[in-house]
ZADO-1210 file (C-alpha; in nm, 4 decimals, padded with zeros to 6 digits):
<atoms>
<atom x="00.0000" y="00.0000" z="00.0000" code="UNK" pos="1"/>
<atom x="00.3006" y="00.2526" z="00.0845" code="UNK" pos="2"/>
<atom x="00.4648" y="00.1389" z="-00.2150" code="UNK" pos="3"/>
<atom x="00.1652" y="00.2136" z="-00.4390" code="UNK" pos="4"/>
<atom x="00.0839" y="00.6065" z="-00.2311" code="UNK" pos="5"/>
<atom x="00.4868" y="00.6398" z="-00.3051" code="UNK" pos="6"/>
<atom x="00.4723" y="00.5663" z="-00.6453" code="UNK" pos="7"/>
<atom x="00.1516" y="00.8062" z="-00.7141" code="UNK" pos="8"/>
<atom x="00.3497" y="01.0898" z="-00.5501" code="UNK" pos="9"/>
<atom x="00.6619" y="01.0185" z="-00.7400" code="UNK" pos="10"/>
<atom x="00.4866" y="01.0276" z="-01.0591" code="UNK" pos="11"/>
<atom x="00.3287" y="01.3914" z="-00.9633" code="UNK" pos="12"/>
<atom x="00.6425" y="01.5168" z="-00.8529" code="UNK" pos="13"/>
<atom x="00.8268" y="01.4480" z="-01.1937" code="UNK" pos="14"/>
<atom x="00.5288" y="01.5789" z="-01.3871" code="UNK" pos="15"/>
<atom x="00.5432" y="01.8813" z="-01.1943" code="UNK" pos="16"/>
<atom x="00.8725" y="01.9049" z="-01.2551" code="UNK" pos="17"/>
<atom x="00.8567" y="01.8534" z="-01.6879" code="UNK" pos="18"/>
<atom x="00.5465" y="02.1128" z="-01.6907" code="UNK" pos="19"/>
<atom x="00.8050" y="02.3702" z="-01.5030" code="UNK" pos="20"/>
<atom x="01.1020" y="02.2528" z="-01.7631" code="UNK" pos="21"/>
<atom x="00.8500" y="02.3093" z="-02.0201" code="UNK" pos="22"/>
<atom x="00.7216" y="02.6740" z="-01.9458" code="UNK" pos="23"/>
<atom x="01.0874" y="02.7907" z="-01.9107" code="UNK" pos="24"/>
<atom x="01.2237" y="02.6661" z="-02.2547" code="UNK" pos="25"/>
<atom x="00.9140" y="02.8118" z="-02.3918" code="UNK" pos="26"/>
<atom x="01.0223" y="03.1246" z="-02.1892" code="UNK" pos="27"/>
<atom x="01.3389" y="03.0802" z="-02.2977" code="UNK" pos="28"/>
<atom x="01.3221" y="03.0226" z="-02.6932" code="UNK" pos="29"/>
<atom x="01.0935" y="03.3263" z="-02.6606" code="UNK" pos="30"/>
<atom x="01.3962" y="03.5542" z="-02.5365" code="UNK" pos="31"/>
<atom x="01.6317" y="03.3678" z="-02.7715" code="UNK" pos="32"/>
<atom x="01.3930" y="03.5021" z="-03.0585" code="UNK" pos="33"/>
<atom x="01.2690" y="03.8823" z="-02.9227" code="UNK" pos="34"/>
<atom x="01.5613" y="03.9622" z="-02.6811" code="UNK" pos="35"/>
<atom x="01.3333" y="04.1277" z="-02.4869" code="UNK" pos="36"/>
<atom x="01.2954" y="04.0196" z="-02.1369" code="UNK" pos="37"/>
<atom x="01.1103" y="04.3089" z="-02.0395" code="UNK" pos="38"/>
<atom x="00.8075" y="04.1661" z="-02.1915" code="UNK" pos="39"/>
<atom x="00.8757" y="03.8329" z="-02.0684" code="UNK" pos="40"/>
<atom x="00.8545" y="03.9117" z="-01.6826" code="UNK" pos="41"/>
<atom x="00.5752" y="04.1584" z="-01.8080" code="UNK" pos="42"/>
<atom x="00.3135" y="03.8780" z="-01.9333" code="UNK" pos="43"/>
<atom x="00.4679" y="03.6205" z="-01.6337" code="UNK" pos="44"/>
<atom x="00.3810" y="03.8628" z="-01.3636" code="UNK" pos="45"/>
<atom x="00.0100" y="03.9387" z="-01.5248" code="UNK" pos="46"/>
<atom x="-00.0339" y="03.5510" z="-01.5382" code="UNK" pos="47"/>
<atom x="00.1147" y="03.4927" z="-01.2072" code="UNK" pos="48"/>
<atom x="-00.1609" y="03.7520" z="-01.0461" code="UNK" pos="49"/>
<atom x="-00.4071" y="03.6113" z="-01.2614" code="UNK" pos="50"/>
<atom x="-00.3686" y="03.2945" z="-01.1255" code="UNK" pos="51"/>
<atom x="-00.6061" y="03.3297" z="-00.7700" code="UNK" pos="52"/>
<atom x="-00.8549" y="03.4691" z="-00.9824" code="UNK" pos="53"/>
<atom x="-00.8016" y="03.1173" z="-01.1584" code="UNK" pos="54"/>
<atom x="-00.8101" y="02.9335" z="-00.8713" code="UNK" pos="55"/>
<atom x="-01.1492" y="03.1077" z="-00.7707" code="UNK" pos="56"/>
<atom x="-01.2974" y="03.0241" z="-01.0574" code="UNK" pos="57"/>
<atom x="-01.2171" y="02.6171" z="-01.1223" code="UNK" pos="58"/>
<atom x="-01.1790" y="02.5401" z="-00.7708" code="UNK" pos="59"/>
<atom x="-01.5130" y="02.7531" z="-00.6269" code="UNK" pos="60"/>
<atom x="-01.7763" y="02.8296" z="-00.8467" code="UNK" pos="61"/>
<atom x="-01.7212" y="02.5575" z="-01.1471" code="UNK" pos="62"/>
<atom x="-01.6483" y="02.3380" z="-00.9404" code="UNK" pos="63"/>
<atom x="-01.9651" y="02.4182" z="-00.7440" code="UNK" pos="64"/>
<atom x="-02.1888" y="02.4153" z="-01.0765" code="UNK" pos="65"/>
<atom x="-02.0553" y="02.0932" z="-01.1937" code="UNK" pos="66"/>
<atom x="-02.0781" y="01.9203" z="-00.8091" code="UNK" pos="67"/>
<atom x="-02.4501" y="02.0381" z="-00.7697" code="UNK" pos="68"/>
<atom x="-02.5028" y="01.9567" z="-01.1549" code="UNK" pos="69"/>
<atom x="-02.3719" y="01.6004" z="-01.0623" code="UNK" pos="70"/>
<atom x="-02.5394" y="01.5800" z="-00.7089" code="UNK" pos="71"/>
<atom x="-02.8411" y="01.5518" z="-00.8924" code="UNK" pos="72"/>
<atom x="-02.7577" y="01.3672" z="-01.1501" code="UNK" pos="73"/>
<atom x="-02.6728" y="01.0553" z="-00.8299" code="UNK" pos="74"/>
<atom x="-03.0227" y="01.1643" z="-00.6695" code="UNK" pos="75"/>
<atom x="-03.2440" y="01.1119" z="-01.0023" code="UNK" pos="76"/>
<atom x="-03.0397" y="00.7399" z="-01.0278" code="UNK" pos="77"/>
<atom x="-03.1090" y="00.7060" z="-00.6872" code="UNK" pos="78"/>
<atom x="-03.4935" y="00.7859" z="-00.6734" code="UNK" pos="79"/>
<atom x="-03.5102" y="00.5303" z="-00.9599" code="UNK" pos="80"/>
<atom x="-03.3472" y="00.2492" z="-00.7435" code="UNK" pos="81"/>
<atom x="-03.5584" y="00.3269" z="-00.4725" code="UNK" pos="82"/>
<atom x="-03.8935" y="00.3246" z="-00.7317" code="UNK" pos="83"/>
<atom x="-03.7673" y="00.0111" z="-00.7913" code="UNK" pos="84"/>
<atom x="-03.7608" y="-00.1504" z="-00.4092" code="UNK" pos="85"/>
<atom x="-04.1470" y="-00.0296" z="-00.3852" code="UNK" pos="86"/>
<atom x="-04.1862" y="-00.1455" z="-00.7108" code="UNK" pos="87"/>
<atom x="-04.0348" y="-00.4885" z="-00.6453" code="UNK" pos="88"/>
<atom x="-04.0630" y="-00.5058" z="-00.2466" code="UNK" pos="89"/>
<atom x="-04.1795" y="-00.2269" z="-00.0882" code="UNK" pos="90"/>
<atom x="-04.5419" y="-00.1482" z="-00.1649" code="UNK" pos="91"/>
<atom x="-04.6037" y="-00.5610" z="-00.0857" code="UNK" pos="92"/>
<atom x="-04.3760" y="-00.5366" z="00.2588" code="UNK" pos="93"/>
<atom x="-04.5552" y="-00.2617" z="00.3994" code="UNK" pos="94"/>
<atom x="-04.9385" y="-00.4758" z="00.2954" code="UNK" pos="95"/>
<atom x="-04.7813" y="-00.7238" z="00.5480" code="UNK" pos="96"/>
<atom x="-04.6524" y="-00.5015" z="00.8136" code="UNK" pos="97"/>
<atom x="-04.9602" y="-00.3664" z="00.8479" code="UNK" pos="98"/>
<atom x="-05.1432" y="-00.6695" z="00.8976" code="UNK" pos="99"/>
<atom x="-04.9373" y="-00.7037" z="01.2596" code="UNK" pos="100"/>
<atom x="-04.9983" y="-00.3177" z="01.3336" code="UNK" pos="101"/>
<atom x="-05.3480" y="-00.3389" z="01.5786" code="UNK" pos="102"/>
<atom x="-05.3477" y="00.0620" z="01.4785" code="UNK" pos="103"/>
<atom x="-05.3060" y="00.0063" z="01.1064" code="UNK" pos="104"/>
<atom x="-05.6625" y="00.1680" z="01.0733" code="UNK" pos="105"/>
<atom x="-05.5158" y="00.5143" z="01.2223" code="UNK" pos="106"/>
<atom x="-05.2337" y="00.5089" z="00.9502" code="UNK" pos="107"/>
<atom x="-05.5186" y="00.3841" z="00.6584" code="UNK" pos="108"/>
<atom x="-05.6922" y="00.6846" z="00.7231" code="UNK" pos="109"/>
<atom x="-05.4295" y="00.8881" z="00.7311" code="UNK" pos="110"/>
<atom x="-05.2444" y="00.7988" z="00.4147" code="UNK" pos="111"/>
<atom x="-05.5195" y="00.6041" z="00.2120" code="UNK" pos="112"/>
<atom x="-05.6222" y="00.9391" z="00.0457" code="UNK" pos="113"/>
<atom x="-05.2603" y="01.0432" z="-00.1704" code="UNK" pos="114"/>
<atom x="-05.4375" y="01.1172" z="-00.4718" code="UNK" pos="115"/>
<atom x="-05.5923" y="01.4176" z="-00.3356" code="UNK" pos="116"/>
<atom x="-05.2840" y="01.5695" z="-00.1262" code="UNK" pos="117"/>
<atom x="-05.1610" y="01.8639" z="-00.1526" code="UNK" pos="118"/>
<atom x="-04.7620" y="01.9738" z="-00.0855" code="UNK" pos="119"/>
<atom x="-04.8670" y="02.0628" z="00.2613" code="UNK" pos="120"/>
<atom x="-05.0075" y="01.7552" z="00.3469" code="UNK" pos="121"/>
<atom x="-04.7385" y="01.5812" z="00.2191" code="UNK" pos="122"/>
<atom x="-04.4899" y="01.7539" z="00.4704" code="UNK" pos="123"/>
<atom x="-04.7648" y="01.7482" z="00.7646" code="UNK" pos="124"/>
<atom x="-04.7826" y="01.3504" z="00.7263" code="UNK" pos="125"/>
<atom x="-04.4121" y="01.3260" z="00.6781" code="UNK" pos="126"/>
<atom x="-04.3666" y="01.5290" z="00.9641" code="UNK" pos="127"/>
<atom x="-04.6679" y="01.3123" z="01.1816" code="UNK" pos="128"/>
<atom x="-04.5332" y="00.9740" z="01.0796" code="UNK" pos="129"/>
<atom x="-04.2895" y="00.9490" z="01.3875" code="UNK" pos="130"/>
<atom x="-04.5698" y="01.0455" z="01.6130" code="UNK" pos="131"/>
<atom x="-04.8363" y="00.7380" z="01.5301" code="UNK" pos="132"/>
<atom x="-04.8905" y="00.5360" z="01.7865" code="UNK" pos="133"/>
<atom x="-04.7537" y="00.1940" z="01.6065" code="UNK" pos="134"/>
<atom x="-04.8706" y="-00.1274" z="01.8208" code="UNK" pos="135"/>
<atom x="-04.7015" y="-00.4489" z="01.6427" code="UNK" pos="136"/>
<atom x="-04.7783" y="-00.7532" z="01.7336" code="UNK" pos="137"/>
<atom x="-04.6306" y="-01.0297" z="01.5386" code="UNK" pos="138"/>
<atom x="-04.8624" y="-01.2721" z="01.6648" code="UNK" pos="139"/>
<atom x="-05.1762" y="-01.1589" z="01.4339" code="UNK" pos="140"/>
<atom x="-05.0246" y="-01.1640" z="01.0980" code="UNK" pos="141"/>
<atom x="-04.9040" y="-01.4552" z="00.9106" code="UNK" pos="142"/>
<atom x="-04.4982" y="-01.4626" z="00.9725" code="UNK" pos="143"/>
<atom x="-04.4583" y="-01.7500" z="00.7614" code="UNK" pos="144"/>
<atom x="-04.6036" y="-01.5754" z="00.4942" code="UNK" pos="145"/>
<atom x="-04.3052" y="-01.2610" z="00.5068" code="UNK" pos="146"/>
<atom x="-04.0444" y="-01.5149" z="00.6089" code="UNK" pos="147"/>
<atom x="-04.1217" y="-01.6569" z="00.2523" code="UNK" pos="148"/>
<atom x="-04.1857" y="-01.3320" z="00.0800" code="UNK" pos="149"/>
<atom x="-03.8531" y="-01.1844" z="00.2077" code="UNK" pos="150"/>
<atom x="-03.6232" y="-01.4616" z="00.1448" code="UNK" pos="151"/>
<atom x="-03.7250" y="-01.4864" z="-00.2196" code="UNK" pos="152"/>
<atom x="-03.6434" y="-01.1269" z="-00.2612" code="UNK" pos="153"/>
<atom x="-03.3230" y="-01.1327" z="-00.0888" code="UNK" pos="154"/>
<atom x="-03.0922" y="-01.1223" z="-00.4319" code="UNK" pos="155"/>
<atom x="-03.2999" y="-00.8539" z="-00.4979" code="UNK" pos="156"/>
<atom x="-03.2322" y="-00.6791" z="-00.1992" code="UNK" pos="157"/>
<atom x="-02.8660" y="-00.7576" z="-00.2745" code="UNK" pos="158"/>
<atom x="-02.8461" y="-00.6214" z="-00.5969" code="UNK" pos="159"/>
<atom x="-02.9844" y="-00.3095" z="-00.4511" code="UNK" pos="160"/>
<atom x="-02.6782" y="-00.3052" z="-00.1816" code="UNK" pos="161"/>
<atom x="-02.4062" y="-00.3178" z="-00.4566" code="UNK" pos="162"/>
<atom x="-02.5493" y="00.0691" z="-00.5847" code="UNK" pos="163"/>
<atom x="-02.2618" y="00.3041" z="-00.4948" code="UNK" pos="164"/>
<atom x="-02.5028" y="00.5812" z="-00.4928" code="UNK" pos="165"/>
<atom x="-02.7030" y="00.3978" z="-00.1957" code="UNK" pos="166"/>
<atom x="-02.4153" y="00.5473" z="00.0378" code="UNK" pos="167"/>
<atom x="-02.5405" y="00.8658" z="00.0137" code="UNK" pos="168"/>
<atom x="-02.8570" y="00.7947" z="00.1352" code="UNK" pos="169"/>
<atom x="-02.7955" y="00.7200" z="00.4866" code="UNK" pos="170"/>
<atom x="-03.1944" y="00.6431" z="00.6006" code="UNK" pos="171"/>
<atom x="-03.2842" y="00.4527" z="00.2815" code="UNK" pos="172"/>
<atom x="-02.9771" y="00.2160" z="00.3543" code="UNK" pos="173"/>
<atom x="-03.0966" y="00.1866" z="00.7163" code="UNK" pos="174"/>
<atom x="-03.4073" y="00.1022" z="00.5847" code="UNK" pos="175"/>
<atom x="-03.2232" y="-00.1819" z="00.3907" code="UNK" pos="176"/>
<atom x="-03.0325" y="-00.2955" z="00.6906" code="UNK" pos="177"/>
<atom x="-03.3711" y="-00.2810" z="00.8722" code="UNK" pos="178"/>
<atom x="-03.5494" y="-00.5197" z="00.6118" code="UNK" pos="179"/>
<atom x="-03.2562" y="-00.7244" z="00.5872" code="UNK" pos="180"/>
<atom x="-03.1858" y="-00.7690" z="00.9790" code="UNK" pos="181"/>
<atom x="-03.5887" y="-00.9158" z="00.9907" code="UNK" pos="182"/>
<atom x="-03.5339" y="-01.1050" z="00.7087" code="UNK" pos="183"/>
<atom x="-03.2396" y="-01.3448" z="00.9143" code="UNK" pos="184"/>
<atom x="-03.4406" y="-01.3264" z="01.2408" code="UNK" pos="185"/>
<atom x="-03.7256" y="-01.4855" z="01.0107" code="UNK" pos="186"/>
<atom x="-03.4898" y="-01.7261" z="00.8131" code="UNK" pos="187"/>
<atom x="-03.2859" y="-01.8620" z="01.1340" code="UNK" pos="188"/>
<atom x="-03.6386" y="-01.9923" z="01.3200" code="UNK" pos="189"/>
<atom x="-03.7372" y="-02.2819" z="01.2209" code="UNK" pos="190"/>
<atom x="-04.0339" y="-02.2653" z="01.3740" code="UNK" pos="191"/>
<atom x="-04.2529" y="-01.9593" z="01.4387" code="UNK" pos="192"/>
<atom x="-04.5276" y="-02.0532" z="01.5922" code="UNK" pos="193"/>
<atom x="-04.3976" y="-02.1871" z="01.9627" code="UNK" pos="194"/>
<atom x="-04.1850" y="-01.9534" z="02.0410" code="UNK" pos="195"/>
<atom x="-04.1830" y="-01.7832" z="02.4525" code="UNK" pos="196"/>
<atom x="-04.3559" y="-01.4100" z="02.4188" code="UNK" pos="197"/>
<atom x="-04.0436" y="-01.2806" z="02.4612" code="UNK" pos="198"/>
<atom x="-03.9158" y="-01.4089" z="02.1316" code="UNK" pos="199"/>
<atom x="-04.2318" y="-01.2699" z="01.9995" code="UNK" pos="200"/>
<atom x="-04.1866" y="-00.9093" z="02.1415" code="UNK" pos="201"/>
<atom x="-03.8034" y="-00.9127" z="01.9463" code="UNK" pos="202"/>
<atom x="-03.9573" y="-00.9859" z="01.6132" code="UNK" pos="203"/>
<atom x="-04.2469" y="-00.7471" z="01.6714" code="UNK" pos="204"/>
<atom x="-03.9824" y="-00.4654" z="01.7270" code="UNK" pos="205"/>
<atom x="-03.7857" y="-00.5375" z="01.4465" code="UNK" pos="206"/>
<atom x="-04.0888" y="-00.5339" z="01.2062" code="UNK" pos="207"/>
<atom x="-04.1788" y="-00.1665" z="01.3643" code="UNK" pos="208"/>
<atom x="-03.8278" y="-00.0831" z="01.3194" code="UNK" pos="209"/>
<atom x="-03.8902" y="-00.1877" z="00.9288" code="UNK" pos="210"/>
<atom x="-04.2222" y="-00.0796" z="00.9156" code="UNK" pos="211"/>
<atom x="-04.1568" y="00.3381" z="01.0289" code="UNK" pos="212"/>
<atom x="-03.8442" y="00.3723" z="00.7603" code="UNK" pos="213"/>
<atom x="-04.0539" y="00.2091" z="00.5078" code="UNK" pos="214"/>
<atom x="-04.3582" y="00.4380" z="00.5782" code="UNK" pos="215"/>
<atom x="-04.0861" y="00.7192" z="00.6162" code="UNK" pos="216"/>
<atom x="-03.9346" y="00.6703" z="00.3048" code="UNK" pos="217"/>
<atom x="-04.2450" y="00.5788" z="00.0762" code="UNK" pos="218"/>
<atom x="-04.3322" y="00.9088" z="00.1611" code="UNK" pos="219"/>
<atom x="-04.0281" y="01.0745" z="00.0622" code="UNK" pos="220"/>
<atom x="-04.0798" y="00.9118" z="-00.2808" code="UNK" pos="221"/>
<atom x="-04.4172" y="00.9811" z="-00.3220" code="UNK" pos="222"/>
<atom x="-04.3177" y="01.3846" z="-00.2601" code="UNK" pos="223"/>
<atom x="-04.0425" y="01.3246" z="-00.5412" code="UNK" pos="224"/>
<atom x="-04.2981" y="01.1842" z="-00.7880" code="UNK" pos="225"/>
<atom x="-04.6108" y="01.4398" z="-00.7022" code="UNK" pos="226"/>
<atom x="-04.3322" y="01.6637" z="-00.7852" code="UNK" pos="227"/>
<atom x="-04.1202" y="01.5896" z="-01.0692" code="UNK" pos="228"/>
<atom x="-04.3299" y="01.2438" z="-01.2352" code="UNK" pos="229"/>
<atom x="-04.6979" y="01.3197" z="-01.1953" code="UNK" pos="230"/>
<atom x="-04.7738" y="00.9813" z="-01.4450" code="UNK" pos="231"/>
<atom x="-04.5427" y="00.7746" z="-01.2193" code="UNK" pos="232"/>
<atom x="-04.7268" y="00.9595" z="-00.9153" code="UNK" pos="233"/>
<atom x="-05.0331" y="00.8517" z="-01.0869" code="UNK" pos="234"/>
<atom x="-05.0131" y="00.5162" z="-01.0799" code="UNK" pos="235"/>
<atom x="-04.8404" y="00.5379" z="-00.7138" code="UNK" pos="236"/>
<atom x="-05.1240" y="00.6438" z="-00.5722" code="UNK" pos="237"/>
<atom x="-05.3851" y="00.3874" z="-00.7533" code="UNK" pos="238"/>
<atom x="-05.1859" y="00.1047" z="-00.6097" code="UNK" pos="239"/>
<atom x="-05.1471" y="00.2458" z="-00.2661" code="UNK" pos="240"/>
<atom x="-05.0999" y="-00.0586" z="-00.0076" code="UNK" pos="241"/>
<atom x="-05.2928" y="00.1428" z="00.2573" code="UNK" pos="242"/>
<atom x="-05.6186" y="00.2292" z="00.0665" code="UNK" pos="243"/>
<atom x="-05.8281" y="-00.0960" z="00.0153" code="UNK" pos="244"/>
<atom x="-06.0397" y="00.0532" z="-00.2374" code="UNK" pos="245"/>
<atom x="-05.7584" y="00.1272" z="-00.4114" code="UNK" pos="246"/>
<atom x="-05.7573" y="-00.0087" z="-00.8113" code="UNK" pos="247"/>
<atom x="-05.4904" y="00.0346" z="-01.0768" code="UNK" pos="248"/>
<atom x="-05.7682" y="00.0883" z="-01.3256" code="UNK" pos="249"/>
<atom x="-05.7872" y="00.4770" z="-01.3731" code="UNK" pos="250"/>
<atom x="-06.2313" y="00.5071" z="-01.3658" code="UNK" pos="251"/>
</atoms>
C-alpha cells in the first residue's frame, strides 16, 4: 500500500517538474527570438496575479456548478433504485406489516387518500409519521407468509446493496439494513409458531423498526414523484398498499 501512495506521488512530482522545464524553454526560446525580457517578466507577472482569480474560478464556483449539476444527476439514479424496491418489495412489505400493526386503521386513514394531497399535506404527514402510535404484534399476521416473501427477494435486496449511490442515502440504507436484519431473524427460526412471548416481542420490534423507515421513506418518494413524475405519481397512488379501495384501473 506505501509502495503504491509512493509511487503516485513520485509520478506527480516528476510531472510537476517537466510542466516547469517546459514553461521555461518556452520562456526561454521566446527571449532567444525577441531579446526582450522586459516583456517576458511583463506577461509572467500578469499571469502569475491572474492565477487566484483562476483558482477562484475552477476550484469555487465551477467546481460548485458541476458538483450540484452532478449531485443531482446521483439523486435522479437514486430515486429510480428506490422506485424500484417499492416497485419490487416495498409497496407488498408494507401490505404485510400492516397486517401485525393493531393501529393500522389510524395510519389507513391517514395515508389512504394520496391522490388528493396537496404539498402541505405531504410535509404534515411526513412530519406526523414518527408520532403514530404503532402497536405491532407479530402474533396476528401470518410470519410465515413474510419469512417466505422476504427470502425470495433477498438477491434482490442484494443487488440493490451493490449501488454506490445507496451510500449517500444514509436512512434509505438503514431502511435496507432494517429489512434485511428481519429477514435473518425470520430465516434462522425454524419454527414460528412456539416460540416464549419474549421471542415474539423481538420480532415485533424489528418489524416496527422496518415498518416506520418504510412508511418514512415511501413518503419521501411519493413527494419526489407528485413533484417531478406526476404519471409515475399517478399510478403510485392507484396502487397504494394502505387504501383498500384502491384499483390500478384509472375510472
Amino acid at each position: 500500500m506505501k509502495n503504491k501512495v509512493f509511487k503516485k506521488i513520485k509520478w506527480q512530482i516528476i510531472l510537476g517538474f517537466l510542466l516547469i522545464l517546459t514553461s521555461a524553454l518556452i520562456y526561454f526560446f521566446h527571449f532567444l527570438i525577441f531579446k526582450d525580457t522586459r516583456h517576458i517578466f511583463i506577461y509572467l507577472l500578469g499571469d502569475i496575479a491572474f492565477t487566484p482569480v483562476e483558482v477562484l474560478l475552477v476550484t469555487l464556483i465551477i467546481d460548485r456548478v458541476l458538483s450540484a449539476r452532478e449531485k443531482q444527476t446521483m439523486i435522479e439514479k437514486l430515486n429510480m433504485v428506490i422506485g424500484a424496491f417499492f416497485s419490487e418489495v416495498g409497496l407488498r412489505l408494507m401490505y404485510y406489516f400492516s397486517c401485525f400493526d393493531l393501529n393500522a386503521d389510524n395510519i389507513k386513514k391517514e395515508l389512504s387518500s394520496i391522490q388528493k394531497w396537496t404539498e402541505k399535506d405531504l410535509s404534515r404527514i411526513e412530519n406526523a409519521i414518527y408520532k403514530f402510535k404503532y402497536s405491532v404484534n407479530c402474533k396476528i399476521g401470518n410470519l410465515d407468509e413474510l419469512k417466505s416473501f422476504l427470502v425470495s427477494k433477498r438477491p434482490f435486496l442484494l443487488r440493490l446493496l451493490e449501488n454506490p449511490n445507496l451510500l449517500e442515502h444514509e436512512k434509505f440504507t438503514e431502511l435496507l439494513w432494517a429489512v434485511f436484519h428481519l429477514t435473518e431473524e425470520l430465516e434462522y427460526r425454524k419454527d414460528l409458531h412456539s416460540n416464549p412471548d419474549s421471542d415474539y416481542e423481538h420480532i415485533s420490534g424489528d418489524i416496527k423498526r422496518a415498518y416506520v423507515l418504510i412508511i418514512v421513506e415511501w413518503l419521501k418518494y411519493i413527494k419526489h414523484l407528485k413533484n417531478n413524475y406526476p404519471y409515475l405519481y399517478s399510478l403510485v397512488s392507484r396502487i397504494n398498499p394502505f387504501d383498500e379501495e384502491a384499483s390500478v384501473i384509472v375510472s
